[in-house]
N, C-alpha and C positions, 0 to 999 in steps of 0.2 A: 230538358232542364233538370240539374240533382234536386233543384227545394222548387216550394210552392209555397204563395199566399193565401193560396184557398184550403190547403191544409191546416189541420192543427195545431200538432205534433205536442200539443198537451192533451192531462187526462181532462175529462168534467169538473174535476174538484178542482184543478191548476185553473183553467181560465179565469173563474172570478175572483181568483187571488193575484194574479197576474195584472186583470186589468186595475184595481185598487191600488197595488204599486204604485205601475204607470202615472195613475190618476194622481196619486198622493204627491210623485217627483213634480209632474205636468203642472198640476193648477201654481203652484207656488213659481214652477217655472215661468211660465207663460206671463202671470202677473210681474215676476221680475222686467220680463222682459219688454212686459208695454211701458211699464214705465223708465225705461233703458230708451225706450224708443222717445218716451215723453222729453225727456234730456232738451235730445233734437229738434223733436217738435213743439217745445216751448218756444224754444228761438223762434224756430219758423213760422209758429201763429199768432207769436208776439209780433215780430217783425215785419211779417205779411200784412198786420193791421198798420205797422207804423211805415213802410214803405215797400212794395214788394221786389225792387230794386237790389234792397238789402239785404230779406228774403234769400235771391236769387244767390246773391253775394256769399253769402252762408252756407247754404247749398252747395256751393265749388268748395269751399274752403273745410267741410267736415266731409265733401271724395276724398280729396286729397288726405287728408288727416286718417280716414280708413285705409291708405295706400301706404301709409309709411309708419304703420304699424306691426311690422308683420311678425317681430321676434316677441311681441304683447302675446299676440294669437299663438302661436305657437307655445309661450310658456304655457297660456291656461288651456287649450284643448289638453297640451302634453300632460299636464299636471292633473285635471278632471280623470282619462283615459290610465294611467298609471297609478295613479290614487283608488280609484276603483278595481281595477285588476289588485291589486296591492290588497284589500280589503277583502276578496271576495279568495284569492291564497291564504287568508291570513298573517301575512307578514308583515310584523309590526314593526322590526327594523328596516323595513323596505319603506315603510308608510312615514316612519321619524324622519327619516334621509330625503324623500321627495319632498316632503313640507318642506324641509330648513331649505334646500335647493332650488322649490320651488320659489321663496321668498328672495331667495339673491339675484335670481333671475328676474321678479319684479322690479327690486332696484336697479340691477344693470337697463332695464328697461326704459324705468323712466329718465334716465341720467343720459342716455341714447336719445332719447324722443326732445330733451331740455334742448339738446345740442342744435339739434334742428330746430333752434328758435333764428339764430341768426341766417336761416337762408329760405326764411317764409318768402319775401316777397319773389325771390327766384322761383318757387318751388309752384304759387299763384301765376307765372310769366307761361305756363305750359298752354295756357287758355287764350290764343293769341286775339280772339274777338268779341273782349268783351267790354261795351258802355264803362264811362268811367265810373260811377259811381259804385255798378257791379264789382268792377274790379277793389277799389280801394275797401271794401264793405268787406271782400273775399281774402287782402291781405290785413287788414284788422286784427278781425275772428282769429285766422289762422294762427296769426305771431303770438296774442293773447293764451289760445288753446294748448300752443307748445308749451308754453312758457310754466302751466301747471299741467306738466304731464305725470307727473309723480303720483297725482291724483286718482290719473286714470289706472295706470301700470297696478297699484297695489288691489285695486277696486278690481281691477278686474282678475287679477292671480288667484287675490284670495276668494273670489267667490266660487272661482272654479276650483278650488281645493276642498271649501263645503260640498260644491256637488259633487264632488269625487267620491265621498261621502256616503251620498244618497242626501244631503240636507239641503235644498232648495228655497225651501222658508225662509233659515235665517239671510240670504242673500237678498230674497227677497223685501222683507223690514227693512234690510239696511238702507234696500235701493229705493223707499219710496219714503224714508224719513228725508234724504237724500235729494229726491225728488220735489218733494213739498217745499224743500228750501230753495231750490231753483228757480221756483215758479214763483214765490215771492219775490224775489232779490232780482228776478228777469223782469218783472213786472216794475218794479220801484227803480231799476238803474236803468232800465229800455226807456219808459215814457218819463224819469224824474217825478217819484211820487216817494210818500213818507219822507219827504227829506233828502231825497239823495238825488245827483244831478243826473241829467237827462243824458244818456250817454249812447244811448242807439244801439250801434253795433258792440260796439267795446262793453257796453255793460251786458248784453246776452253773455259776452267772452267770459268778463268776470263773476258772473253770477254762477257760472257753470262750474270754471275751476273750481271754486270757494267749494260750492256743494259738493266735488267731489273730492275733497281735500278732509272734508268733514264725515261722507260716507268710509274714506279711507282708514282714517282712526279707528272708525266703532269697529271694523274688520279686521285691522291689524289688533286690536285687545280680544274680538271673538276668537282669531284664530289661537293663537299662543291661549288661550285659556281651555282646546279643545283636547280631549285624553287621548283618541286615537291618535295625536300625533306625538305624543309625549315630548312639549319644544320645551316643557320647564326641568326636563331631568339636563339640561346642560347644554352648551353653545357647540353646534356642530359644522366645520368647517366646511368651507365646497367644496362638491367632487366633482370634478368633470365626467367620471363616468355617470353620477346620476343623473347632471344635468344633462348628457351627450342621451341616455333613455329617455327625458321629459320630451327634450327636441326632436327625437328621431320620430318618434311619432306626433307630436304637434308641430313640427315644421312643414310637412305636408301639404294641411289643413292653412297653416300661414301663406304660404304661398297659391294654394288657391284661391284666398282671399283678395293676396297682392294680384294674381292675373284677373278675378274679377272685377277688382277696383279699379286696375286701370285699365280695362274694359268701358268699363263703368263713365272714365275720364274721355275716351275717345268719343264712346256714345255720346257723350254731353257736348264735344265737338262737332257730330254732326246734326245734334240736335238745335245747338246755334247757329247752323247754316239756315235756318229756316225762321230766325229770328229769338229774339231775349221773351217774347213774352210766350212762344212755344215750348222754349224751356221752362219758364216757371210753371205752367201748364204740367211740363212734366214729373218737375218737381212734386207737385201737387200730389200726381200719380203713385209713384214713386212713397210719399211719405205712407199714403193711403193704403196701396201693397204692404208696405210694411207693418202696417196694423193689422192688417187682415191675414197676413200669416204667422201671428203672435199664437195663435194653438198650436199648430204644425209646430213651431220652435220648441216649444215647450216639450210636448211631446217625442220632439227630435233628442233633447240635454236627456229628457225619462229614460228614451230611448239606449242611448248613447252609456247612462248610468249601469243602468241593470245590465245590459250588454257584457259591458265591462264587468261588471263581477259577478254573472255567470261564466263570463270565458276562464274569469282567473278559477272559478271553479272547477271547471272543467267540463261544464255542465252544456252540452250543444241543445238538448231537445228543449232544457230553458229558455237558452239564449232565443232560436229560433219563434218559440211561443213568444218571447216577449216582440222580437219584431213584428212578428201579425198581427197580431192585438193593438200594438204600437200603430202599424197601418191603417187598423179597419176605424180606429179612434181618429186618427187625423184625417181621416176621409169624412166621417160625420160630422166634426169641428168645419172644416174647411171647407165645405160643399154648402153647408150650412150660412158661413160666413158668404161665402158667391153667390146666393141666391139676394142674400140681404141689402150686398153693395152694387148688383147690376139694376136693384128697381131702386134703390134710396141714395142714388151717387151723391146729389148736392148737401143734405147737409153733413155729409162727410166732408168736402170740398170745402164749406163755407166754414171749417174751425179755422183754416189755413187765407185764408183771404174772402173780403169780401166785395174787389174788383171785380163788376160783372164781363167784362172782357176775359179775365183769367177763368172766374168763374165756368164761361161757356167753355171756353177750349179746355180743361181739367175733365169734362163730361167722359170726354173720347176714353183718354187711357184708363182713367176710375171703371167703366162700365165692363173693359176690353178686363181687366184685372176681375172680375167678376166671374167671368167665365174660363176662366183656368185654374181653377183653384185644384183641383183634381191633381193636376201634373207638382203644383208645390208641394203637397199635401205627400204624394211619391216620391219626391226626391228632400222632401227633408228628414221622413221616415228611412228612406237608405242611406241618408246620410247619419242619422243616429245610428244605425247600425254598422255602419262598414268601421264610425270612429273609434265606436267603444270596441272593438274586435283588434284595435289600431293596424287596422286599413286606410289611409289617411293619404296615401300619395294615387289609388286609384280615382278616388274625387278628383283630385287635383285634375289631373291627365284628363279626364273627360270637360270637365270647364275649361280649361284648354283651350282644347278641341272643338268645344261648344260656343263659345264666347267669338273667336276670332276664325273660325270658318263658317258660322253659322248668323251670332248675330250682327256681328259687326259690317261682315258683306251685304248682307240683306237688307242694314238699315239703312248704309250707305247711298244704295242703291236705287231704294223706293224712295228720298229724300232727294239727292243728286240727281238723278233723270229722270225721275217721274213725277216729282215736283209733291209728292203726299204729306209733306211734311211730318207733323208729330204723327197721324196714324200709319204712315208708311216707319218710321223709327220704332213705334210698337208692333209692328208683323217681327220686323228682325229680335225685338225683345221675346216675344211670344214662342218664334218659333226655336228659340235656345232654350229656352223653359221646356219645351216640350221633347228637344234632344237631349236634353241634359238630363232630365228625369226615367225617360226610357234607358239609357245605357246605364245608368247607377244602377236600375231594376235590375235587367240584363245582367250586370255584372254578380248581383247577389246570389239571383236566383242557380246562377253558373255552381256557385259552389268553389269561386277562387279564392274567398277571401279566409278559407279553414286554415291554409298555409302561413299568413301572416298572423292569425288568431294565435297558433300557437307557439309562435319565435314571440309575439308579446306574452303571453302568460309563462313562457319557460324566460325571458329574461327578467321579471318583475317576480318573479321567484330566488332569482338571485341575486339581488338587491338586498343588502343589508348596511 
């Protein structure tokens, strides 16, 4: 192998500045992103208390919603990754040009995502088995959640323009003023409280837009008031070469997201062969993972940051330092977090429902999710890494790979004729995690990704 994680390759005096960075991007990240997380799981531990049904319902209709996002994701990985390199060249007409492009690309976005309000309930028809109530709960949400996608598009471009940055913070205030209003307006339009009608499904729907319509504003005035981007010196029109550099490397990253989600969609297929209350069981899981690897994330955007503008520097013995240090962090974070969720599953469990049938069956995957924290903790550390170098299409290839020869056969399988139900669908979960993790390793440690590193830093040099 060229590199190692056991090595340094910083002096004494580099490490503890190093890790500080890290720290500094990390914590603002991570808190962004629990409460990004909170969004979703207001719905769902609102809803789980009013019906778990509906719950479930919700659950299909924000996959789907992660699935037909893909040209979102793409703008903001591309935008973060070239913003950063942009910054660490010092190229301020490089840095003016991806903001204004980055922001038309928000709008084409959500103007994209609006359109697909008239083919929700088509789009819910992929799920051929499911209770009615699940279902009509599932086309609800969904047609509501297109309907303010404008919301999400600019929420989420612009944040990833701050951390392009290095500024993680203000994304983060934005997303939890944002938040707090969610969780009132979910609470008052879910059960009809302060005055507003009881609205179930539809009002998680509408409570969420609103909040992020409102997070949108205070982002779209932070951004245009920020210097690095200089948007007040005058209206700059699109170029398709900037925006073809945003996407070339955040498209990647888009589409591995689309193969993973709809992964993600199949899995939930065969997780219904084994009945509605296995899947919400899953779900359960599923939300719980997702909290639990809110360090790792955070540390993945640190990662991905600095990356990025150490490469535009030029700077590899940086870059390198900052991914190990980036790793040995999310190994402490996250090994930390698995000790905590395999002995205290339940009152994790019990935010999201208090059905003790759900309850019991949630045990399995929460505890199983416990003891792999290690292998997430690895692949979202090389995943900061390979992004911000914009290496962005070797992720992809490996979830792939991983996703549809690895988990999808397996869970089919332990479910379909072996009858395991939801713990036979988490072997095929688990053991993609654990392929998925090793090849990103593998790939870094190789030393392939110096090639892509510097076709991005020599094109974001020529950017003006």
């Amino acid at each position: 192998m060229k590199y190692s994680l056991l090595r340094s390759y910083l002096s004494k005096e580099k490490v503890p500045k190093i890790r500080k960075e890290l720290i500094k991007l990390a914590l603002p990240a991570m808190g962004e992103n629990v409460l990004q997380m909170l969004y979703g799981m207001a719905d769902t531990a609102f809803l789980g208390h009013y019906s778990w049904k509906s719950m479930s319902g919700v659950g299909l209709a924000n996959q789907i919603f992660w699935v037909i996002q893909v040209v979102l994701i793409a703008a903001s990985m591309g935008a973060t990754v070239t913003i950063a390199n942009a910054l660490g060249a010092r190229n301020k007409k490089a840095l003016r040009a991806i903001a204004w492009n980055g922001i038309f690309l928000a709008l084409f976005t959500g103007v994209a995502l609006t359109v697909l309000t008239f083919f929700s309930e088509a789009l819910i028809s992929i799920f051929p088995n499911l209770e009615g109530e699940i279902e009509n709960a599932a086309k609800s949400y969904l047609k509501i959640i297109l309907a303010g996608s404008f919301g999400f598009s600019i929420m989420a471009v612009f944040s990833a323009m701050l951390r392009g940055l290095g500024d993680t913070k203000t994304p983060m205030i934005v997303t939890g003023a944002t938040n707090f209003l969610n969780i009132f307006l979910d609470y008052a339009m879910i059960f009809g409280k302060f005055g507003f009608p009881e609205w179930g499904v539809k009002g998680a729907a509408v409570a969420t837009i609103l909040s992020r319509f409102f997070g949108a504003a205070i982002l779209f005035f932070i951004v245009f008031r920020r210097e690095e981007f200089h948007l007040g010196e005058g209206f700059e029109p699109p170029r398709w070469s900037v925006q073809r550099e945003i996407l070339r490397v955040g498209f990647p990253t888009a589409v591995e997201n689309l193969v993973f989600s709809v992964g993600v969609l199949v899995f939930a297929n065969i997780l219904l062969i084994a009945g509605a209350e296995a899947y919400a069981g899953h779900r359960i899981g599923i939300n719980v993972e997702s909290l639990s690897f809110m360090p790792a994330f955070g540390i993945s955007i640190a990662i991905t940051t600095l990356a990025g503008r150490y490469n535009g520097m030029g700077s590899k013995e940086q870059l390198l330092g900052v991914v190990r240090q980036g790793w040995i962090l999310s190994l402490l974070f996250q090994v930390t977090v698995g000790i905590i969720i395999f002995l205290f599953p339940e009152p994790l469990i019990r935010i999201f429902t208090s059905d003790p049938q759900i309850v019991g069956i949630a045990k399995l995957p929460v505890k199983i999710i416990g003891l792999f924290q290690l292998f997430l903790a690895t692949e979202f550390s090389m995943n900061g890494a390979l992004r911000g170098t914009g290496n962005t299409l070797p992720p992809m290839v490996i979830t792939f790979i991983s996703i549809w020869s690895v988990r999808l056969p397996i869970a089919y399988i332990m479910v379909r004729f072996f009858n395991l139900g939801l713990l036979g669908a988490w072997i095929g979960m688990i053991a993609d995690i654990i392929f998925r993790s090793t090849l990103k390793l593998l790939f870094f440690l190789s030393g392939k990704w110096e090639r892509r590193a510097l076709i991005t830093r020599n094109r974001v040099k020529e950017l003006s």
